[in-house]
MIMAR-296557 format. One line per field, with one value per residue: x, y, z of N, C-alpha, C, O, CB in turn; residue number from 1. Coordinates in steps of 0.1 Angstrom, whole numbers, plus 5000, padded with zeros to 4 digits. Glycine has a CB too. Example, Ala and Ser with C-alpha at 12.3 -4.5 7.8 and 13.67 -1.06 7.14 Angstrom:
2
n.c1: 5132,5128
n.c2: 4943,4978
n.c3: 5078,5071
ca.c1: 5123,5137
ca.c2: 4955,4989
ca.c3: 5078,5071
c.c1: 5132,5129
c.c2: 4967,5000
c.c3: 5078,5079
o.c1: 5142,5134
o.c2: 4967,5011
o.c3: 5085,5080
cb.c1: 5113,5141
cb.c2: 4955,4994
cb.c3: 5090,5057
i: 1,2
//
This chain:
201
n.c1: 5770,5762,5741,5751,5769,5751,5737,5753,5759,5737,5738,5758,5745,5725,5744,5753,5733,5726,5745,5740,5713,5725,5739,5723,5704,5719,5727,5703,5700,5723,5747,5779,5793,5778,5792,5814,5802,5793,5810,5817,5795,5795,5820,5813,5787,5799,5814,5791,5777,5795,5796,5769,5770,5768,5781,5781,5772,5791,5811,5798,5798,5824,5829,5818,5824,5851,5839,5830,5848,5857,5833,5836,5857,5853,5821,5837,5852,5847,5853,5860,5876,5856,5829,5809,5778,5744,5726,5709,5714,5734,5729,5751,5754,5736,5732,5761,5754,5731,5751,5766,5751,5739,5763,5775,5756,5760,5785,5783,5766,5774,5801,5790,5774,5793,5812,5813,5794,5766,5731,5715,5720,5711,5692,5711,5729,5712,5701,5728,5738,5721,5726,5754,5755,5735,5753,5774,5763,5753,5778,5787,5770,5740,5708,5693,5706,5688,5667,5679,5689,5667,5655,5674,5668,5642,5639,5661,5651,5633,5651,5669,5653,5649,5672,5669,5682,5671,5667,5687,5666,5649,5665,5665,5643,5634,5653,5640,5625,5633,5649,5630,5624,5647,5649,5631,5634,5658,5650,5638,5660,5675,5653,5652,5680,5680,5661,5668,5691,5676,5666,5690,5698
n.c2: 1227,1244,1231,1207,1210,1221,1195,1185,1195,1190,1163,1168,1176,1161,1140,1158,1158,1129,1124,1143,1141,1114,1122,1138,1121,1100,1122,1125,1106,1101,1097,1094,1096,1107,1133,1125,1117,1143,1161,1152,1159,1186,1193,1189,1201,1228,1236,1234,1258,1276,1279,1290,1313,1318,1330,1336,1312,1294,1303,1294,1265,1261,1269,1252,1229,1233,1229,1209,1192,1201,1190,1161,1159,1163,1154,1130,1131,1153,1177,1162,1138,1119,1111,1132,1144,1149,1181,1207,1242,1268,1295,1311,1298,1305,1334,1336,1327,1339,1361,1352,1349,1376,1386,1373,1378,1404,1414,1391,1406,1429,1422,1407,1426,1445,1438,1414,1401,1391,1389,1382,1396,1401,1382,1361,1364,1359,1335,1321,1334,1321,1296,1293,1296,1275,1252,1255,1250,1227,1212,1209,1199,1203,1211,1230,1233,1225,1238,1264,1259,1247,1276,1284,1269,1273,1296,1292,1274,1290,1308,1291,1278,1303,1305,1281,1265,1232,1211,1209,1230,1210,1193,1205,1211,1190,1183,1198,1189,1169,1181,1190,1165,1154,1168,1167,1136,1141,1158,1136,1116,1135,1134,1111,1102,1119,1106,1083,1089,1101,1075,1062,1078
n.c3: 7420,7443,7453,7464,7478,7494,7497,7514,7538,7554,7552,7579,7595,7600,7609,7631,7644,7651,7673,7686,7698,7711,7732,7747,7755,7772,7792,7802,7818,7837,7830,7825,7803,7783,7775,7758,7730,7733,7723,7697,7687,7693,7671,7648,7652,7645,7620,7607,7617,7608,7584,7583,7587,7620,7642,7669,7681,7673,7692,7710,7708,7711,7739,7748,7743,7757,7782,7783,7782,7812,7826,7825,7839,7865,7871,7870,7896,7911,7935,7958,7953,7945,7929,7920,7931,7918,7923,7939,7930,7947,7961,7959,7932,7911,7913,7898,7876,7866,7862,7842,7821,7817,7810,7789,7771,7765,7760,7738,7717,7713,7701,7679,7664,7660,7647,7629,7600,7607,7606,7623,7651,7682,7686,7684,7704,7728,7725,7729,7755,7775,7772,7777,7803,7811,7807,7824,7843,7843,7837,7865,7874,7886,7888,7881,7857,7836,7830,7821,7800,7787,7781,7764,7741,7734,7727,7706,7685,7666,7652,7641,7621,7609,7596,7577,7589,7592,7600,7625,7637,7644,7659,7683,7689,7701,7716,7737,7744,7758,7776,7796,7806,7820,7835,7852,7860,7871,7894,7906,7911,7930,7952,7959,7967,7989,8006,8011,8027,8050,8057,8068,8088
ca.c1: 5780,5758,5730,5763,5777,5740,5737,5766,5758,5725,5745,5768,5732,5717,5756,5759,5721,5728,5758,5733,5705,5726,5746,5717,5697,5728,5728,5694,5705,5733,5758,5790,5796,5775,5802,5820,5793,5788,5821,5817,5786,5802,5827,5802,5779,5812,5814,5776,5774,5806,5789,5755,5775,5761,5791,5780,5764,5805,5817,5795,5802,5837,5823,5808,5845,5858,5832,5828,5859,5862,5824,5840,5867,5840,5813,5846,5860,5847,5860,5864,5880,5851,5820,5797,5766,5732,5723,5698,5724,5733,5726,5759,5757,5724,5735,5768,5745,5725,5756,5769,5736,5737,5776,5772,5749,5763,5797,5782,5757,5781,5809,5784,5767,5799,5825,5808,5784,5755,5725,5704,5731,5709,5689,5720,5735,5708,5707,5742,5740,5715,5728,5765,5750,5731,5762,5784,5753,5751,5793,5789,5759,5728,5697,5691,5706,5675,5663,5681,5692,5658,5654,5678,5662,5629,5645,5669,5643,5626,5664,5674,5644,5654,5686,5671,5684,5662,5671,5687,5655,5647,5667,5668,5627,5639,5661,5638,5613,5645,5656,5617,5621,5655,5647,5621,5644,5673,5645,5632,5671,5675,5647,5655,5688,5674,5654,5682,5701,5671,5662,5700,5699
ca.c2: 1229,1250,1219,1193,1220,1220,1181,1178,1207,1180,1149,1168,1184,1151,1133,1158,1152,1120,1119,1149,1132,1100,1128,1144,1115,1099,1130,1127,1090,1108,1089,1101,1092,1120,1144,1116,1121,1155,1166,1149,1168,1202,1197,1191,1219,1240,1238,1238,1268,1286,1280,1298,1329,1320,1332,1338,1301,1287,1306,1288,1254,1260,1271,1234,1221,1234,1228,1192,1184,1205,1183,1147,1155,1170,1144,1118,1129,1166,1185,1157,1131,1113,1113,1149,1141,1163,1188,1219,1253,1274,1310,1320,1293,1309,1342,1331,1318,1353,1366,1346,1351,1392,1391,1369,1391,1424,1406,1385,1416,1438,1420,1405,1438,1454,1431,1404,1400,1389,1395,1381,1396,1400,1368,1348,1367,1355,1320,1319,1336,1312,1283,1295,1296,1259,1241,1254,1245,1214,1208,1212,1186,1209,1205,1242,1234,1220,1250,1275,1251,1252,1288,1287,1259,1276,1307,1284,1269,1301,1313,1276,1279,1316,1302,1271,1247,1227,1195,1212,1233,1199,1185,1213,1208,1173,1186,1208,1177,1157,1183,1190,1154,1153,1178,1157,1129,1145,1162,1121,1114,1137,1130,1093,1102,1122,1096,1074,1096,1102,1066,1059,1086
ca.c3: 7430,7454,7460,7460,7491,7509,7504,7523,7551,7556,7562,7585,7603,7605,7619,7644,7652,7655,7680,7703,7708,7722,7739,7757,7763,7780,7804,7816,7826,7845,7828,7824,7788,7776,7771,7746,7719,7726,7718,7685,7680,7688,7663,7636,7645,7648,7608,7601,7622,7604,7570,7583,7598,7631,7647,7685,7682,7672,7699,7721,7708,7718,7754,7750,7743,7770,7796,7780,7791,7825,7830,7823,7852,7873,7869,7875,7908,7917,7943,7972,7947,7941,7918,7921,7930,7915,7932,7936,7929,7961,7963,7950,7920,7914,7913,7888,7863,7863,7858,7829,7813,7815,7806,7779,7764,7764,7752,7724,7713,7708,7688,7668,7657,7657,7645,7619,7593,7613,7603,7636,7667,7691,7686,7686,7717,7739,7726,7735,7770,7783,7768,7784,7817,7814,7803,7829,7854,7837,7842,7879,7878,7888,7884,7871,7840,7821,7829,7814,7783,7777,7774,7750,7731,7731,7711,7692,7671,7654,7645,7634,7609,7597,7589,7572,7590,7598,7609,7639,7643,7648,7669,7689,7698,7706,7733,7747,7751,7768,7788,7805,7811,7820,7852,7862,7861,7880,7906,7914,7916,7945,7961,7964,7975,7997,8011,8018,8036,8059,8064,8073,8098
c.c1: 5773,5751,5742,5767,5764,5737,5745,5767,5745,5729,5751,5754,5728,5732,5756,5742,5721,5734,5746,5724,5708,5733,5732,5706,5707,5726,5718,5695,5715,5744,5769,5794,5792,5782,5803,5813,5788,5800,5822,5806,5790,5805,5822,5796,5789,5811,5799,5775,5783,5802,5775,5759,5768,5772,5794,5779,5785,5810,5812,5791,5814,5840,5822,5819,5844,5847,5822,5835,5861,5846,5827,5845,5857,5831,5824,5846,5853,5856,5869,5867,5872,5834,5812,5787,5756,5729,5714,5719,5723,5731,5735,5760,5748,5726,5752,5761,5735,5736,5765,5762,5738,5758,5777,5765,5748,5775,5793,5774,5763,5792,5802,5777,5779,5808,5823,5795,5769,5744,5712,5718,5723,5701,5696,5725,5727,5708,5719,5741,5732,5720,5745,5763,5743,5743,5774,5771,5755,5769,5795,5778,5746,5722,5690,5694,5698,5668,5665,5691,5674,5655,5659,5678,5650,5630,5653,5663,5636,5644,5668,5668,5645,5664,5685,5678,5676,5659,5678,5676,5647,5649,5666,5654,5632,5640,5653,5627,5620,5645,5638,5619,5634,5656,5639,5629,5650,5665,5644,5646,5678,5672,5648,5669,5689,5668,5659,5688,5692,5669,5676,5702,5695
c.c2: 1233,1235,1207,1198,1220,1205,1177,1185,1198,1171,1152,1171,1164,1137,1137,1160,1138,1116,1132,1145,1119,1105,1133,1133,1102,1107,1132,1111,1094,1104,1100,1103,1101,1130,1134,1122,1133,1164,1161,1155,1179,1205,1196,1202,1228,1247,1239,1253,1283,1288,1291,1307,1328,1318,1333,1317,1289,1292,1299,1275,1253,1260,1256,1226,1222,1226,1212,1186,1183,1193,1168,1147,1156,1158,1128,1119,1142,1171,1174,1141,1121,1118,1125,1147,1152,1167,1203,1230,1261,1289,1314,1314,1301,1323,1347,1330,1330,1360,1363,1350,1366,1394,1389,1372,1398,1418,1406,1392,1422,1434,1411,1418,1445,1446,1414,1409,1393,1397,1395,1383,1395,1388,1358,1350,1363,1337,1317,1321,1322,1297,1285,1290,1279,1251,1243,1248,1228,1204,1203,1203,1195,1213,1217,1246,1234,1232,1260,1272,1255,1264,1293,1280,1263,1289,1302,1285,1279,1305,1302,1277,1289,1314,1288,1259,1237,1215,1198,1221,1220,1192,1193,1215,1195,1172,1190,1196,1170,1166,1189,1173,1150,1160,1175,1144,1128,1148,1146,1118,1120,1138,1116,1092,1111,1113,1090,1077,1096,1088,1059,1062,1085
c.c3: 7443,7458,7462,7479,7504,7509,7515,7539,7556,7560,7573,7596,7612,7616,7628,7650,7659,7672,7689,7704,7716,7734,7752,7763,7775,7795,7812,7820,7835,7840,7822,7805,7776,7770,7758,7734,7716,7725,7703,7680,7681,7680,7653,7634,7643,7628,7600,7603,7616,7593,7571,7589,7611,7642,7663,7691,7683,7684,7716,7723,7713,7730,7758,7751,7752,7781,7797,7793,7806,7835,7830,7835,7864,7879,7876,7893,7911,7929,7955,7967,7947,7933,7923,7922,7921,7927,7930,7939,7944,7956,7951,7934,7914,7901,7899,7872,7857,7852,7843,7818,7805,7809,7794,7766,7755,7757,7737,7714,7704,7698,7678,7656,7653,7644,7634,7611,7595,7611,7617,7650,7681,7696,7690,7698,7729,7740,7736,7748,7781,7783,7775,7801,7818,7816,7815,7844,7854,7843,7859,7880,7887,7881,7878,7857,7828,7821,7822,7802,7774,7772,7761,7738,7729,7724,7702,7681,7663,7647,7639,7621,7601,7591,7579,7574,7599,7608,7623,7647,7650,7660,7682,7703,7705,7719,7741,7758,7762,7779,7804,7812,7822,7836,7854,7864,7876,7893,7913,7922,7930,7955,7968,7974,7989,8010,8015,8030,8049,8065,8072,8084,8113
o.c1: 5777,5757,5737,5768,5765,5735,5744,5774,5744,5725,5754,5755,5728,5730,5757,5742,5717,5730,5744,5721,5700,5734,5732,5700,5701,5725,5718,5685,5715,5753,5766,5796,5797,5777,5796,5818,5783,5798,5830,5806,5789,5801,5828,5795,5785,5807,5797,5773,5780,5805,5771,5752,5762,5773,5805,5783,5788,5816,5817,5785,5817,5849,5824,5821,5836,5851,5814,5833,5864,5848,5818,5842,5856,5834,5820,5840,5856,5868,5880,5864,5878,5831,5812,5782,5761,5728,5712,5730,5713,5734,5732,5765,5756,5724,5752,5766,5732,5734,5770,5767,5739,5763,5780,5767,5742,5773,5795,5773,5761,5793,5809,5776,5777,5809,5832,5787,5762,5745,5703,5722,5729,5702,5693,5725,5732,5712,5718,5744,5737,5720,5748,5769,5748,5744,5782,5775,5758,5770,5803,5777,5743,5725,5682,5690,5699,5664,5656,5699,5671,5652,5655,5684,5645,5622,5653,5665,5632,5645,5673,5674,5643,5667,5696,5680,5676,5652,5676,5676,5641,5641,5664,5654,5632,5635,5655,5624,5614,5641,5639,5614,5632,5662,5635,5630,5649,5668,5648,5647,5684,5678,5644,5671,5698,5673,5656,5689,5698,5669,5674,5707,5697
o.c2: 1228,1229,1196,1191,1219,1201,1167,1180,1202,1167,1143,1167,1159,1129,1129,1164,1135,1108,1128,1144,1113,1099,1131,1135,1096,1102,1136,1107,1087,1106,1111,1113,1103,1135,1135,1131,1137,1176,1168,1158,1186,1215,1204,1210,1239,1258,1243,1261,1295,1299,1299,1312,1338,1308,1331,1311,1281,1282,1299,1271,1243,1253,1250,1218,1214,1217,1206,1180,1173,1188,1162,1138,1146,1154,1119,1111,1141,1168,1176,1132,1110,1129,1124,1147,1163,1160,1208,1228,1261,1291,1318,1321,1307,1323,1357,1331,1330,1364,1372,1355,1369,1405,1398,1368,1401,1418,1414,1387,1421,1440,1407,1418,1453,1450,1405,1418,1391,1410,1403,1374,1390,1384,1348,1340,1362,1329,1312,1311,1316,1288,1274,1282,1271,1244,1234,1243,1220,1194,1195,1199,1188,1217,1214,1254,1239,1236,1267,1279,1261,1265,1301,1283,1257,1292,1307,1292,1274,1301,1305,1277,1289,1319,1284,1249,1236,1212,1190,1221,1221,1187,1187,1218,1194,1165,1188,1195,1167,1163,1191,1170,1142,1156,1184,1144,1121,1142,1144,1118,1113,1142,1112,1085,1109,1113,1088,1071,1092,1087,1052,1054,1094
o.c3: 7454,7467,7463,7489,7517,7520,7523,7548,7568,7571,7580,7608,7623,7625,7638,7661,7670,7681,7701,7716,7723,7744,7765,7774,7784,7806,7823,7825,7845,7848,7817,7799,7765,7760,7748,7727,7706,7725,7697,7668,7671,7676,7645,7624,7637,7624,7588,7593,7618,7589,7562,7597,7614,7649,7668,7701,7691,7688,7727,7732,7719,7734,7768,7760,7758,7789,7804,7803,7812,7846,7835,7843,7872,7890,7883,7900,7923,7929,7960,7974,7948,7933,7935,7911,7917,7938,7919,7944,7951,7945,7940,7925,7906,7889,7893,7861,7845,7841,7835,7807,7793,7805,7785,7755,7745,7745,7728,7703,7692,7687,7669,7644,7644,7632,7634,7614,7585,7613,7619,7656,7691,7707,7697,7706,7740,7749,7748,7754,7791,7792,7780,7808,7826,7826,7817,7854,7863,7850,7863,7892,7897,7870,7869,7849,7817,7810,7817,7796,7764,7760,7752,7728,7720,7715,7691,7672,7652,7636,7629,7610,7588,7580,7573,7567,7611,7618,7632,7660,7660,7669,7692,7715,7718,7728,7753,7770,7773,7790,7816,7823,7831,7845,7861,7876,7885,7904,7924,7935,7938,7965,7979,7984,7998,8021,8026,8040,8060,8078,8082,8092,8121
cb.c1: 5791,5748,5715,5783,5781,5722,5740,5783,5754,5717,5756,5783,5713,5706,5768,5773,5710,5734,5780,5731,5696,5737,5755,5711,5686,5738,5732,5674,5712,5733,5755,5801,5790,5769,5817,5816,5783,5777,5833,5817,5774,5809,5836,5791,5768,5835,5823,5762,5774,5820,5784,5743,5769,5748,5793,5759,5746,5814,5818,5787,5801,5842,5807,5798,5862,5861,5820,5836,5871,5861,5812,5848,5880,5829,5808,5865,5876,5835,5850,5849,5890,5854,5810,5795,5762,5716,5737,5675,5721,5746,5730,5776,5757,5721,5734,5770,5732,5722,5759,5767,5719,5729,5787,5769,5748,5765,5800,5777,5753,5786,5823,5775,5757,5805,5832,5805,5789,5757,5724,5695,5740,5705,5687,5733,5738,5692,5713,5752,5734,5701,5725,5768,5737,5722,5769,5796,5734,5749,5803,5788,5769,5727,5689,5697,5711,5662,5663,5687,5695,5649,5656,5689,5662,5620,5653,5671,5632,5615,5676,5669,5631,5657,5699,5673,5697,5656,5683,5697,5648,5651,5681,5672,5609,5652,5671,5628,5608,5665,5670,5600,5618,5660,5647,5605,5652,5684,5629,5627,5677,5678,5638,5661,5696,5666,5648,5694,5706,5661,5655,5708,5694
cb.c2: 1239,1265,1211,1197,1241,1229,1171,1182,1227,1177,1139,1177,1195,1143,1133,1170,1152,1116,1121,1163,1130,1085,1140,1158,1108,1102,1142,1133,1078,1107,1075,1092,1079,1125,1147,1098,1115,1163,1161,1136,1168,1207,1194,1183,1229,1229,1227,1230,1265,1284,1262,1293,1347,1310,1340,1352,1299,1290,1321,1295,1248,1267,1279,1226,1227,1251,1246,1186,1189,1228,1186,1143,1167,1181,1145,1119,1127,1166,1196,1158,1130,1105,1100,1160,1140,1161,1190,1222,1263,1271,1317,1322,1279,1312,1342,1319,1301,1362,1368,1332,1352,1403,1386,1363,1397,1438,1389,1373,1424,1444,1413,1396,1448,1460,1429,1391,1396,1388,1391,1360,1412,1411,1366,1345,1381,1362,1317,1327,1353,1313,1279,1311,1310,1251,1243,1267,1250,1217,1221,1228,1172,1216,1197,1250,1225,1206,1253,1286,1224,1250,1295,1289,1245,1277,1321,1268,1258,1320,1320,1261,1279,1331,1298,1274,1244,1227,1183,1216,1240,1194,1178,1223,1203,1168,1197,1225,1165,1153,1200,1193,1144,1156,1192,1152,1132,1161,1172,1103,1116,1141,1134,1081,1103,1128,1090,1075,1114,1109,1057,1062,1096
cb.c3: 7427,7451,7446,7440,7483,7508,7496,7515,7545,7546,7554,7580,7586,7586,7616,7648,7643,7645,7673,7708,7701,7715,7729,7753,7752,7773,7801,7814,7815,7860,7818,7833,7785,7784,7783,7747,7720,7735,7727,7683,7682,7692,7663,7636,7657,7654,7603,7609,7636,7604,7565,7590,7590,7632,7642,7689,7663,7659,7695,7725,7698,7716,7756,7734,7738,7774,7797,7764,7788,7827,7824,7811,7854,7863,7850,7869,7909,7922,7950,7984,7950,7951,7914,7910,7945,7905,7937,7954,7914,7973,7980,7956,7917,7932,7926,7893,7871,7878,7867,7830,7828,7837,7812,7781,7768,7781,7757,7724,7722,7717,7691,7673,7668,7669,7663,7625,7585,7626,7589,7636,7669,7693,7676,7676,7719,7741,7712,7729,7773,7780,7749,7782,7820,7801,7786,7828,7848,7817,7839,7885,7891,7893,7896,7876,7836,7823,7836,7824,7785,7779,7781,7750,7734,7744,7714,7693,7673,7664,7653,7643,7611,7601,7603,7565,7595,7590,7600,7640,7634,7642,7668,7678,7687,7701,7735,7738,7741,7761,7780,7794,7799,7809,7856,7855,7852,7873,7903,7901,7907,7947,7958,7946,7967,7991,8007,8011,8031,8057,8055,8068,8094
i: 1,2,3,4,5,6,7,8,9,10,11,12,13,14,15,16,17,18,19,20,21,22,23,24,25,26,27,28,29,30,31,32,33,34,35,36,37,38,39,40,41,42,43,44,45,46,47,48,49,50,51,52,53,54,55,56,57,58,59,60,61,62,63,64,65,66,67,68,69,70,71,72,73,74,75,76,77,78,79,80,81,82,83,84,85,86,87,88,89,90,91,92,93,94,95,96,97,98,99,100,101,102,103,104,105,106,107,108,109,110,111,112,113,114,115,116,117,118,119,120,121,122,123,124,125,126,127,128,129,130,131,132,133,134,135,136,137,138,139,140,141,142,143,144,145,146,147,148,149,150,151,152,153,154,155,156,157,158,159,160,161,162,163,164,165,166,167,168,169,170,171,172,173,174,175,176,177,178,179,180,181,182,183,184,185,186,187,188,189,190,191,192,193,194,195,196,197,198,199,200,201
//
């Protein structure tokens, strides 16, 4: 029954691997569609991650929900009813994204240490904070995201492996490779459009 229960925690690892790597290599194409597939991988890891008590890590697939969705509308029409360009973050986004980081933290620290059976809290609470802070970077279409995804993909993968799972320790390097590439990408993208603007001018 136990090996019947981790075959099946393996097909669901390697499904919702599947559906994020078409999800994040989508997003360094800028395409919109990205979300689609990574709302189907949230809700996979959601149940992998509830099986491995990695409770800060569910709370911040749900973050992913949300800020899927609020990034589809975003990415559609943004503020001035039409598409959001990328963009470098301004001072105060900047400064937001710190604060996410350090709230996120101290939040997910504490009711993990206090208030579950977590055996890694402070591990998972930074995961989480940095990876809080990318995705809403990311929603808003700046170019600071890859940045502070990766940080939380460059401590992911040692806690992915203490937890044995490996195939998202996996995928998780994967990302980190995409998302270095992904902000080189996005940087060309707004220098081109950059470039435009000046030769129009």
């Amino acid at each position: 029954m136990h090996m019947e229960f981790l075959s099946q925690l393996t097909l669901l690892q390697w499904l919702g691997t599947i559906f994020g790597v078409l999800q994040v290599l989508l997003a360094r194409q800028n395409n919109i569609h990205n979300y689609l597939f990574g709302m189907v991988a949230i809700l996979i890891s959601i149940w992998v991650l509830y099986q491995s008590q990695l409770y800060a890590d569910i709370l911040l697939n749900l973050y992913y929900l949300a800020m899927s969705i609020y990034g589809w509308f975003y990415w559609k029409s943004g503020k001035q009813k039409k598409e959001a360009p990328i963009s470098y973050s301004s001072q105060k986004e900047h400064k937001i994204a710190v604060g996410i980081v350090l709230g996120c933290f101290v939040l997910m620290a504490y009711w993990l240490e206090q208030h579950t059976d977590s055996d890694v809290p402070y591990w998972d609470a930074v995961v989480c904070a940095f990876a809080w802070a990318g995705m809403w970077l990311m929603a808003k279409r700046k170019i600071e995201n890859w940045i502070y995804l990766n940080i939380s993909n460059l401590i992911s993968v040692p806690l992915l492996i203490y937890k044995e799972l490996y195939i998202y320790a996996g995928l998780t390097a994967f990302l980190f490779a995409v998302a270095v590439s992904g902000y080189i990408k996005w940087k060309k993208i707004i220098a081109q459009k950059r470039d435009k603007t000046y030769a129009g001018a």
